[in-house]
Backbone bond lengths (Angstrom), bond angles and torsions (degrees), N, CA, C in turn:
res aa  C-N    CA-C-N  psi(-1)  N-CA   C-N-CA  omega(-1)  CA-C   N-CA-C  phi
1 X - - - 1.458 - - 1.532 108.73 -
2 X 1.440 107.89 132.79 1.256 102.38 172.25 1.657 125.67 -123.55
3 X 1.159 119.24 167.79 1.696 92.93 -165.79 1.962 81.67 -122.61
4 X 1.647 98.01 163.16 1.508 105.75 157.38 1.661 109.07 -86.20
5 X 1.403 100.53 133.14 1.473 109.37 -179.37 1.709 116.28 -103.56
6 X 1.569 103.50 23.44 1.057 102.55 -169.61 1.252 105.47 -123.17
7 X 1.817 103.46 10.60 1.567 104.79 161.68 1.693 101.12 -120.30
8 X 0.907 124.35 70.72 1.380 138.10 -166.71 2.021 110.21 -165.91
9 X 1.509 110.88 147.03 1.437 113.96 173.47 1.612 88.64 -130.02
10 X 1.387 100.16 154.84 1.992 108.17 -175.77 1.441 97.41 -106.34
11 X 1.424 112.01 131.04 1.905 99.56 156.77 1.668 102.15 -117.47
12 X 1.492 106.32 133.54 1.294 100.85 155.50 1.065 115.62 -127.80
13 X 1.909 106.01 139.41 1.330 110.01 -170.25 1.707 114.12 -108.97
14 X 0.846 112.97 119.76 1.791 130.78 153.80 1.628 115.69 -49.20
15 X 1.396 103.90 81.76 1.891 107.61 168.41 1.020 136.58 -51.81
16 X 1.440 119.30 118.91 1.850 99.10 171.63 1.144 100.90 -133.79
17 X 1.255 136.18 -177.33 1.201 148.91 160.39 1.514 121.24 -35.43
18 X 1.241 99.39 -69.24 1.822 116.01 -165.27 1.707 101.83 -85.02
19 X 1.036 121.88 -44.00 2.126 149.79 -166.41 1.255 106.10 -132.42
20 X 1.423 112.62 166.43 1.441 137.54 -162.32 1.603 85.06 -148.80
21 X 0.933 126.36 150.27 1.832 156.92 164.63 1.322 104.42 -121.11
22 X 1.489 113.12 105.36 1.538 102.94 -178.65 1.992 97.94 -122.75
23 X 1.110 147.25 107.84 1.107 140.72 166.06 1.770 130.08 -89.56
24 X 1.078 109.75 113.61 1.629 112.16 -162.01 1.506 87.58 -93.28
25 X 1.396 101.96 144.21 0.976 141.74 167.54 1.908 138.57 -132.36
26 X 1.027 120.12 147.00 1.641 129.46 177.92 1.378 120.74 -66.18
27 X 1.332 131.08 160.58 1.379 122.44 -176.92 1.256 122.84 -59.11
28 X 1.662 125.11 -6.27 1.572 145.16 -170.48 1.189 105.62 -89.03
29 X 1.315 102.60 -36.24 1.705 101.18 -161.26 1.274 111.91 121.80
30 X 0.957 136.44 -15.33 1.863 153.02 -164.17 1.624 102.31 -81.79
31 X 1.273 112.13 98.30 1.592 124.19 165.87 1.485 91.23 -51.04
32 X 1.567 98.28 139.07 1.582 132.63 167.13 1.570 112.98 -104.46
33 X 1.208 109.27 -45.82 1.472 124.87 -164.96 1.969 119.56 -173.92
34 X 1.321 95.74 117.66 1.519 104.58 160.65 1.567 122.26 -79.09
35 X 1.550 130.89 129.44 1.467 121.04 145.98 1.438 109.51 -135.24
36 X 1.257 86.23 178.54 1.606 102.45 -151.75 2.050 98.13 -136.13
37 X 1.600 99.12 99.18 1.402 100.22 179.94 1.356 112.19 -112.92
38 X 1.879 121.59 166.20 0.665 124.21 -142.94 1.530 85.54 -113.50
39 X 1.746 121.35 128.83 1.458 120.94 -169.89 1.878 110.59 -71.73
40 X 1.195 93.93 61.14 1.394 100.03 166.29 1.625 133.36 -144.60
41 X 1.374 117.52 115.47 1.428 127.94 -135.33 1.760 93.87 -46.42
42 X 1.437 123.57 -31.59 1.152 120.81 -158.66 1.809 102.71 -65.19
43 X 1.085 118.15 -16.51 1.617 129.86 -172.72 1.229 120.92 -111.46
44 X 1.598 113.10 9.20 1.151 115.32 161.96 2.235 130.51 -88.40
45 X 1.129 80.51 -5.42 1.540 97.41 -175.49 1.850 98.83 -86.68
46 X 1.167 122.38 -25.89 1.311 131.63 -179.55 1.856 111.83 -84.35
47 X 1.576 100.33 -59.46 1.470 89.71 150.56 1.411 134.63 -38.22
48 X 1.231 111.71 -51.32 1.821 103.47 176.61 1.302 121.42 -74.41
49 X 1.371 117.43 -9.34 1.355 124.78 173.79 2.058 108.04 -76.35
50 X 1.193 110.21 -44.84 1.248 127.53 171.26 1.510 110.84 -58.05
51 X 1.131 94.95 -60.81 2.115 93.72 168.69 1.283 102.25 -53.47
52 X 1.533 126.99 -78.33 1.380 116.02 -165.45 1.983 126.26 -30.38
53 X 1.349 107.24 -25.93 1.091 112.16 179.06 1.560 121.23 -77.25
54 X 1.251 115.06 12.08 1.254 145.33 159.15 1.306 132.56 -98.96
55 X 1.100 110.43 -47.08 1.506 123.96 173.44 1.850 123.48 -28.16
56 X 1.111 99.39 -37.08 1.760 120.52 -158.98 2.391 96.09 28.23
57 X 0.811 91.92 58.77 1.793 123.44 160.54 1.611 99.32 68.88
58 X 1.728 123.52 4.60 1.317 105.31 174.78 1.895 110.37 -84.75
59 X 1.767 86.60 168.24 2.007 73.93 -170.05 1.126 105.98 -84.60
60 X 1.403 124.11 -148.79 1.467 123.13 -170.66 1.754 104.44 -161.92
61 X 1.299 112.44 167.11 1.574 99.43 -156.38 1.698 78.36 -154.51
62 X 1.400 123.78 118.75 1.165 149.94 160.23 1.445 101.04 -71.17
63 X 1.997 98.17 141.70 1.454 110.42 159.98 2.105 82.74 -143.25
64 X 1.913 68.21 127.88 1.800 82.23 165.71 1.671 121.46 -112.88
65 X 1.336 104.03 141.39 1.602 100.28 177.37 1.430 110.74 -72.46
66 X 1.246 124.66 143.88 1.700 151.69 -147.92 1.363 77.86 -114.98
67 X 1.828 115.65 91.55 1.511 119.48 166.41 1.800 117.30 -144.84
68 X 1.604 111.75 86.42 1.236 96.60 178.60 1.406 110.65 89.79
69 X 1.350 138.28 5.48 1.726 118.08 -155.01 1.682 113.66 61.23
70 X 1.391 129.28 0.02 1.474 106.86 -163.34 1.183 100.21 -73.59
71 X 1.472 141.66 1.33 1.273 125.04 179.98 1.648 104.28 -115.43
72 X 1.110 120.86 -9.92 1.543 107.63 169.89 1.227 138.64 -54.94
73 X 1.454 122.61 25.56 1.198 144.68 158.16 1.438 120.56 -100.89
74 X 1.456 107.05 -40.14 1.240 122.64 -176.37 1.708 103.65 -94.23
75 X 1.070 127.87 -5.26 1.778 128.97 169.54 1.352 84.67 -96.40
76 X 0.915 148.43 -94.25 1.255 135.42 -161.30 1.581 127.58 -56.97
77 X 1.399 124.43 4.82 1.507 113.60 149.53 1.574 128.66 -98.44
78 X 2.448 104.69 12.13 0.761 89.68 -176.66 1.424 95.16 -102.90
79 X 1.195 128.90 -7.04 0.977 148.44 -137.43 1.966 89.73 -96.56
């Protein structure tokens, strides 16, 4: 199965403890936009509001770095 990736935006996020670095990007590779959230579930509903304003209505497909658990808050509120 193959998908079109040209109705799709990529974010990958950089884990840390305290912040997340998440930079979205296009099916090329071409950064759109950096943010920088604060690893706390209450600030994740604001982040996706901030992404969406990017989107122009295609979806988007997260890859998180596997560091410590710091994102197991943030996989599971996207989840």
């Amino acid at each position: 199965m193959s998908i079109d990736r040209t109705k799709y935006l990529f974010m990958g996020v950089d884990l840390d403890k305290h912040s997340h670095t998440a930079v979205l990007c296009n099916c090329f590779g071409d950064k759109i936009q950096t943010f920088k959230v604060q690893n706390t579930p209450l600030q994740f509903p604001l982040f996706l509001d901030k992404l969406n304003k990017f989107t122009d209505g295609k979806g988007f497909i997260f890859g998180l770095e596997d560091c410590n658990f710091y994102g197991r808050a943030l996989a599971k509120f996207l989840i």
